[in-house]
Residue frames relative to the residue before (quaternion, step in Angstrom):
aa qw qx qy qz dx dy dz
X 1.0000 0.0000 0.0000 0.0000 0.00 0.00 0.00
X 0.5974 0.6711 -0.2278 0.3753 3.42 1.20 -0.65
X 0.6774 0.4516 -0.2457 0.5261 2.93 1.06 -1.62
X 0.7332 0.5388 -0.3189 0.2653 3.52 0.49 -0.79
X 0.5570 0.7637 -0.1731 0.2768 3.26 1.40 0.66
X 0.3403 -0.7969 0.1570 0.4738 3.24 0.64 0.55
X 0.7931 -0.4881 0.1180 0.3447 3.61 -0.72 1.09
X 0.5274 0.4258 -0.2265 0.6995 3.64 1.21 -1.64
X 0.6640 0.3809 -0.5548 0.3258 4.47 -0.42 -0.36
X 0.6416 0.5936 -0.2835 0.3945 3.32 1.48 -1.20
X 0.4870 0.6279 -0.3664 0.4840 3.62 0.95 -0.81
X 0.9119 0.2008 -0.0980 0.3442 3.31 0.12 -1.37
X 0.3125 0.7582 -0.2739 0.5024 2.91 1.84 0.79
X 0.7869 0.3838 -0.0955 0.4738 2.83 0.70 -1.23
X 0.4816 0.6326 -0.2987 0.5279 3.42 1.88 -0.30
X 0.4414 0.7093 -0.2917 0.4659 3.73 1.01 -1.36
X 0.8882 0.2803 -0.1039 0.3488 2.77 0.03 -2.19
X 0.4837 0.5774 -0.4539 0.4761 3.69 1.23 -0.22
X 0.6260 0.5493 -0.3197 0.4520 3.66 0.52 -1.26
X 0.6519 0.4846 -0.4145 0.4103 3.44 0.51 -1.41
X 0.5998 0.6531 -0.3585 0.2920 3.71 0.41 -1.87
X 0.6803 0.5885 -0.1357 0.4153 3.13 1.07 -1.68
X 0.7149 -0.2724 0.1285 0.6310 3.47 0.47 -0.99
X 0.3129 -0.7493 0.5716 0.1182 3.55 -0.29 1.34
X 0.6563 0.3439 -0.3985 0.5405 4.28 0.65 0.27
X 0.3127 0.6645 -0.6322 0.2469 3.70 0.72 0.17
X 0.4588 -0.6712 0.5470 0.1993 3.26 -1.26 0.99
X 0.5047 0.5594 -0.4764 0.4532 3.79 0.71 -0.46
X 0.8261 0.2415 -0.3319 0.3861 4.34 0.89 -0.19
X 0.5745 -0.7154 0.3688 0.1490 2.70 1.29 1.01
X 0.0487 -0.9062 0.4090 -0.0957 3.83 1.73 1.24
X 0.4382 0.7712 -0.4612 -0.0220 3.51 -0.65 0.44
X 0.7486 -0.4281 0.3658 0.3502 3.47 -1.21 0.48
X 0.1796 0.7391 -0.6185 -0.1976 3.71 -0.62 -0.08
X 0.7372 -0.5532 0.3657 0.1294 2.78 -1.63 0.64
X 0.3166 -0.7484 0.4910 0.3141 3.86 -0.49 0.76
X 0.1098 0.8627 -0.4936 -0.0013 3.15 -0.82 0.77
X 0.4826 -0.7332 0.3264 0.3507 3.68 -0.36 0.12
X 0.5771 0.3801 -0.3214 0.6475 3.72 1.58 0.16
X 0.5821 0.4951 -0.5225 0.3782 3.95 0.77 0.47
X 0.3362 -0.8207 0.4059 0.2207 3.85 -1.28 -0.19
X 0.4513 0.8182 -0.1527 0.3217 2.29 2.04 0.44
X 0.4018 -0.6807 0.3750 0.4844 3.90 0.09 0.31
X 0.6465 -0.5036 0.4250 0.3845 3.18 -1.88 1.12
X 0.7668 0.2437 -0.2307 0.5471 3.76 -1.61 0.41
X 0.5219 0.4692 -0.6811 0.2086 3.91 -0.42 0.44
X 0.7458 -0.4486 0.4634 -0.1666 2.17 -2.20 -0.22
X 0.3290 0.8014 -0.4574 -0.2007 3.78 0.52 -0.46
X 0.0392 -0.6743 0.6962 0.2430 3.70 -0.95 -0.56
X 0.5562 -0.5183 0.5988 0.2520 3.37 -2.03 0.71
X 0.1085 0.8807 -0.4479 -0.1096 3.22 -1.17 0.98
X 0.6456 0.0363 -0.2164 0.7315 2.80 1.78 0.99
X 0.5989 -0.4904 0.3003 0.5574 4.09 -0.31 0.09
X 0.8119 0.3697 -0.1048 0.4395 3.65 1.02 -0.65
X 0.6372 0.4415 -0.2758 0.5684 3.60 1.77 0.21
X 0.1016 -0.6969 0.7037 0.0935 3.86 -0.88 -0.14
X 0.1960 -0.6086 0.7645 0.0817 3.24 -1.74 0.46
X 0.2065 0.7881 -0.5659 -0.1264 3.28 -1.28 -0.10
X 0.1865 -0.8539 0.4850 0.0299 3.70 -1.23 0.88
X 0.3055 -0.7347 0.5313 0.2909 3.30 -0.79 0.03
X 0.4301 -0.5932 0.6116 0.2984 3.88 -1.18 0.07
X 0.2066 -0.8024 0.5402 0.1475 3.36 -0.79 1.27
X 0.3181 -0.7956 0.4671 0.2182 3.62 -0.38 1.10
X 0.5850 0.5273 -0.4284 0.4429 3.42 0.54 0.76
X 0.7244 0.3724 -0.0684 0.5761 3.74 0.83 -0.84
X 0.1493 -0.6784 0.6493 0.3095 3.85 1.32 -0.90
X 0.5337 0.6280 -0.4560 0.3357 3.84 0.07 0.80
X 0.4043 -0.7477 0.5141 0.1144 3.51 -0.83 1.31
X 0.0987 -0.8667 0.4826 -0.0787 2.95 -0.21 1.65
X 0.0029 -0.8384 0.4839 0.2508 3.61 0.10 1.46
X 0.4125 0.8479 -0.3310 -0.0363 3.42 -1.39 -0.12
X 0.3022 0.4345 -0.6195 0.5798 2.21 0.18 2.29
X 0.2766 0.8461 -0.4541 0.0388 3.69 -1.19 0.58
X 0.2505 0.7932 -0.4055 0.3791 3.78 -0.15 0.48
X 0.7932 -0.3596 0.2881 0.3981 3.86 -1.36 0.58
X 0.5096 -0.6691 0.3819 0.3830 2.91 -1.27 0.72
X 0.5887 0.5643 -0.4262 0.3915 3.50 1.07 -0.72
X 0.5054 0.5922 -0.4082 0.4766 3.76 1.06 -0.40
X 0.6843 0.5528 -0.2268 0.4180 3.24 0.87 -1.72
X 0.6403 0.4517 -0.3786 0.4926 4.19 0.60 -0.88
X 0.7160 0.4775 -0.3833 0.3353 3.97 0.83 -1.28
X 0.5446 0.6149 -0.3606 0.4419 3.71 1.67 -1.08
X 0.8419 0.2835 -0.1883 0.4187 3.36 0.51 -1.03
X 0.5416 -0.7386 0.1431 0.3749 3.57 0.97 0.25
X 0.0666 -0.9558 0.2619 -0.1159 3.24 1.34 0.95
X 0.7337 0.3760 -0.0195 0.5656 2.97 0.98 -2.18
């Protein structure tokens, strides 16, 4: 899913994710809860974070390790169909 991004989203991806590592409530990603729903595909208990005005990421917290596991990422319009939006 990564690779299939365009190069400059990946760049600043990979920034995000440094920031995030760093302090995962910075407000600059804009951290939120999503919601469980039965028309999303997302795993119970994520997460999303902004990774550009037009990308999203989104992770869950593995409760074994305490470790933020992202994985999922991609537009936002990707990001409403993943999570059941549309």
């Amino acid at each position: 899913m990564f690779d299939k991004l365009p190069a400059n989203i990946q760049e600043i991806a990979k920034r995000v994710f440094e920031r995030f590592c760093q302090d995962p409530a910075c407000p600059t990603l804009e951290h939120r809860r999503l919601k469980d729903t039965d028309k999303g595909r997302h795993r119970e208990g994520s997460f999303k974070v902004s990774v550009t005005n037009r990308y999203r990421a989104i992770y869950v917290v593995d409760r074994q390790t305490d470790t933020n596991v992202w994985y999922w990422i991609g537009s936002h319009e990707d990001y409403n169909n993943f999570v059941g939006r549309v």
